[in-house]
C-alpha positions as CSV (number, residue, x, y, z in Angstrom):
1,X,116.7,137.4,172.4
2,X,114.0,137.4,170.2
3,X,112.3,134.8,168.9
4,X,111.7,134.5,165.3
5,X,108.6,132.4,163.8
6,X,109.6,130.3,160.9
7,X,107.9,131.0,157.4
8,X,104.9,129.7,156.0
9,X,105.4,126.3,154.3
10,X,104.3,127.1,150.7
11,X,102.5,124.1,149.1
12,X,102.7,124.6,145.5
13,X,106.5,125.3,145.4
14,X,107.6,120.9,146.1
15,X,104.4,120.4,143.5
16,X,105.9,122.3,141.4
17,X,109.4,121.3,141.1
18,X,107.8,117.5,141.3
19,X,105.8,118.3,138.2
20,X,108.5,119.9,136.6
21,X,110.8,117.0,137.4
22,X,108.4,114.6,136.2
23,X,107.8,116.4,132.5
24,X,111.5,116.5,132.4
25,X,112.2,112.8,132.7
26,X,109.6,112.1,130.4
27,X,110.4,113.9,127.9
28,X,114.1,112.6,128.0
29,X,112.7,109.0,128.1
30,X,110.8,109.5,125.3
31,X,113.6,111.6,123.5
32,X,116.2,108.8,124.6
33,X,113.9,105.8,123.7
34,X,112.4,107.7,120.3
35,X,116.3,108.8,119.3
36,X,114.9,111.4,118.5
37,X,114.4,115.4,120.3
38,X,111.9,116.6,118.3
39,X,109.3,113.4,119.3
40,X,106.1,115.0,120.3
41,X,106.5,117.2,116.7
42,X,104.2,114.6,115.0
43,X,105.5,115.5,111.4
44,X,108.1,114.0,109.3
45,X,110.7,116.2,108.2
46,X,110.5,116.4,104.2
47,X,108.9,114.1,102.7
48,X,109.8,114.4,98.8
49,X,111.1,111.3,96.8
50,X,113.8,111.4,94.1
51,X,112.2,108.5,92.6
52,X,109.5,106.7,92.5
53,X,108.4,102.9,91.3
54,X,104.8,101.8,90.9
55,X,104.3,98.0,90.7
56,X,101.1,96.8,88.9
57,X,100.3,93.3,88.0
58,X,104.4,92.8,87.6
59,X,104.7,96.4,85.4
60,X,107.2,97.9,87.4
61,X,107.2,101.8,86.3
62,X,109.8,104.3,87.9
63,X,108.7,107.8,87.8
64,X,111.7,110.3,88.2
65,X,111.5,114.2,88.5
66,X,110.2,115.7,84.8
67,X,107.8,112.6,84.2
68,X,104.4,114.1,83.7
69,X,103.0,112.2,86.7
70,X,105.6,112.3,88.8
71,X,104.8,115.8,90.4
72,X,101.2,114.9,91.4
73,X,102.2,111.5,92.4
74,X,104.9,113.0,94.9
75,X,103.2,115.2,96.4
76,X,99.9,113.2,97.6
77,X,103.0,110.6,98.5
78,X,104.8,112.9,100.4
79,X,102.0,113.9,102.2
80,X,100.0,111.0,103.1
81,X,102.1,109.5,105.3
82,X,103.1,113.0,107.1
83,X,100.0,112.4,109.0
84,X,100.2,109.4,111.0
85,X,97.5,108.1,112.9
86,X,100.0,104.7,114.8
87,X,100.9,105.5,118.8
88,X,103.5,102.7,117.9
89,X,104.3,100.3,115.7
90,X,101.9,98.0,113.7
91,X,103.1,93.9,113.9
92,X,102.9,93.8,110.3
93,X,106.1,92.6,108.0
94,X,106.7,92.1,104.8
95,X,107.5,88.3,104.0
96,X,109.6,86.8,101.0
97,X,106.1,85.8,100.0
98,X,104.3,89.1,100.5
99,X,107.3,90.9,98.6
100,X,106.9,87.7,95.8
101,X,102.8,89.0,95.6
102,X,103.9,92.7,94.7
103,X,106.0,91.8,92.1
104,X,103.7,89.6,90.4
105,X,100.3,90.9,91.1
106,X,98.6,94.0,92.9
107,X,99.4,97.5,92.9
108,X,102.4,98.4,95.0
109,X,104.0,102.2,95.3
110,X,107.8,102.6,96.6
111,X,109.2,105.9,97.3
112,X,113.1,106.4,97.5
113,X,114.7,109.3,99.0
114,X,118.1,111.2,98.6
115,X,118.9,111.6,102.4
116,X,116.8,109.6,105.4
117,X,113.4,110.4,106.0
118,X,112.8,111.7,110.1
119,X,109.3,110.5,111.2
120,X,108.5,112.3,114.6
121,X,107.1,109.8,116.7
122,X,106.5,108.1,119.9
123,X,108.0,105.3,118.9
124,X,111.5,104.7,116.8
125,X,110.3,104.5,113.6
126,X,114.5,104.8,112.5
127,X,115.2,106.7,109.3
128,X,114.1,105.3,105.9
129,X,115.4,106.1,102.8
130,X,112.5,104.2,101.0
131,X,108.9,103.6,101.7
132,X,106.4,100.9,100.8
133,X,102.8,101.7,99.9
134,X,100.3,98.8,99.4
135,X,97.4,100.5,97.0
136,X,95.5,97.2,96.0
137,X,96.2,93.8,97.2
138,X,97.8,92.7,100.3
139,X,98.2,94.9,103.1
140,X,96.2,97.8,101.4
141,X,93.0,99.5,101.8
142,X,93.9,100.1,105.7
143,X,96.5,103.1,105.1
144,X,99.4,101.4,106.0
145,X,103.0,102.0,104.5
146,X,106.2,99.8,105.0
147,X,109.7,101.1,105.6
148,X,113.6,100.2,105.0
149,X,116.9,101.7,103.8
150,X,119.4,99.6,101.4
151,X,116.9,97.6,99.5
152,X,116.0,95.9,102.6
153,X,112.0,96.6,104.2
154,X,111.7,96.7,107.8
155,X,109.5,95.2,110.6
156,X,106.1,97.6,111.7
157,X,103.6,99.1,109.5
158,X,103.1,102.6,109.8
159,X,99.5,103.6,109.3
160,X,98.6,107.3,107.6
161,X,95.4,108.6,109.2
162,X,94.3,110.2,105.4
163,X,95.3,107.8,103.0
164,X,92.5,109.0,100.5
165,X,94.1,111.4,98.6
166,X,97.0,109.2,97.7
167,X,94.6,106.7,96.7
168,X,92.4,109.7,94.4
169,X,95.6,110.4,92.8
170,X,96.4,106.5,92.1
171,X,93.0,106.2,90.8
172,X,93.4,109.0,88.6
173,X,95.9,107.5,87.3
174,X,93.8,104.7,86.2
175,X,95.3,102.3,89.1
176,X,93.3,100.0,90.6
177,X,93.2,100.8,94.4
178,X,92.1,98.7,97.6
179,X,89.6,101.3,99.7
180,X,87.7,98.7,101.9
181,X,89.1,99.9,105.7
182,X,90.6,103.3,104.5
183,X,87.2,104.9,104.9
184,X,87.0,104.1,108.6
185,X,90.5,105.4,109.4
C-alpha cells in the first residue's frame, strides 16, 4: 500500500470565493434595497423634459418644445441634476407653505417628463415624472432639486454637485438666482 500525502491547502482559493461571496451579496442588497440593477451607474437615464414651467414672483411661464428658450433651458436642466453629489437622501420636504412661497414669490423651475425619470443611486430615489428646482428663494442656492409623479412632490432633496450652469442659463435669462452655497458644492 502506498501512502499518499494530501495536497497543499491553497490559501487564496476560501479568500477568494469569501470575497466573491461578499461583492455578490452586496451588490444584491443594494440592487434589492435601490430597486434598481444598474445602482452603482451614477447617471440618470434621459433626462429631457416635455415641458417645462418657471415660476417667478407668481408669473408662472410653461416653456414647451419650439419656444425659443426652451432648448437651452432643457438642456442645462437635464443635465444638472445627472450629476448628483447625495450618498442618500436629503430630509428636506416641501410643505403646503413652502409650495404656497413658490407660487407667490421666488424663482421656482419644474420639469415634467413623458415617461419616469431612472436616477442611479444608492438610495431609492423612485421614478419621477416631474422635478422641482429652487433657483432663488427657499431651498435654493445649495443645488438641491425636489421630486414627485402625479402633481404630487416627494419627501428628500436631491442635491446636483454642478448646479452652476443651470443657474448661468437662468441668469441669462434675466432670472434672479440664489448662488450663496452653490459655490462650495
Amino acid at each position: 500500500m502506498s501512502q499518499q500525502h494530501p495536497s497543499k491547502i491553497r490559501l487564496w482559493e476560501p479568500i477568494a470565493i469569501f470575497l466573491l461571496l461578499a461583492l455578490v451579496v452586496f451588490y444584491a442588497v443594494n440592487a434589492l434595497n435601490t430597486q434598481d440593477w444598474l445602482w452603482f451607474a451614477g447617471r440618470p437615464t434621459e433626462i429631457s423634459p416635455l415641458r417645462i414651467v418657471v415660476t417667478e414672483n407668481g408669473n408662472r411661464t410653461t416653456l414647451i418644445p419650439g419656444h425659443a428658450d426652451f432648448n437651452r433651458l432643457a438642456d442645462a436642466a437635464g443635465e444638472a441634476p445627472a450629476q448628483i453629489d447625495s450618498v442618500d437622501l436629503i430630509s428636506l420636504g416641501l410643505s403646503d407653505d413652502t409650495l404656497a412661497y413658490y407660487e407667490q414669490s421666488g424663482v421656482v423651475l419644474e420639469l415634467y417628463f413623458a415617461r419616469p425619470v431612472t436616477f442611479h443611486t444608492r438610495f431609492r430615489a423612485g421614478e419621477p415624472t416631474q422635478l422641482l428646482i429652487p433657483i432663488e428663494g427657499r431651498h435654493a442656492g445649495n443645488g438641491y432639486f425636489f421630486r414627485g409623479a402625479n402633481g404630487e412632490w416627494w419627501f428628500g432633496a436631491i442635491q446636483m454637485a454642478n448646479p452652476e450652469p443651470l443657474l448661468e442659463v437662468m441668469a441669462g435669462l434675466g432670472y434672479p438666482v440664489s448662488r450663496q452655497a452653490a459655490a462650495g458644492n
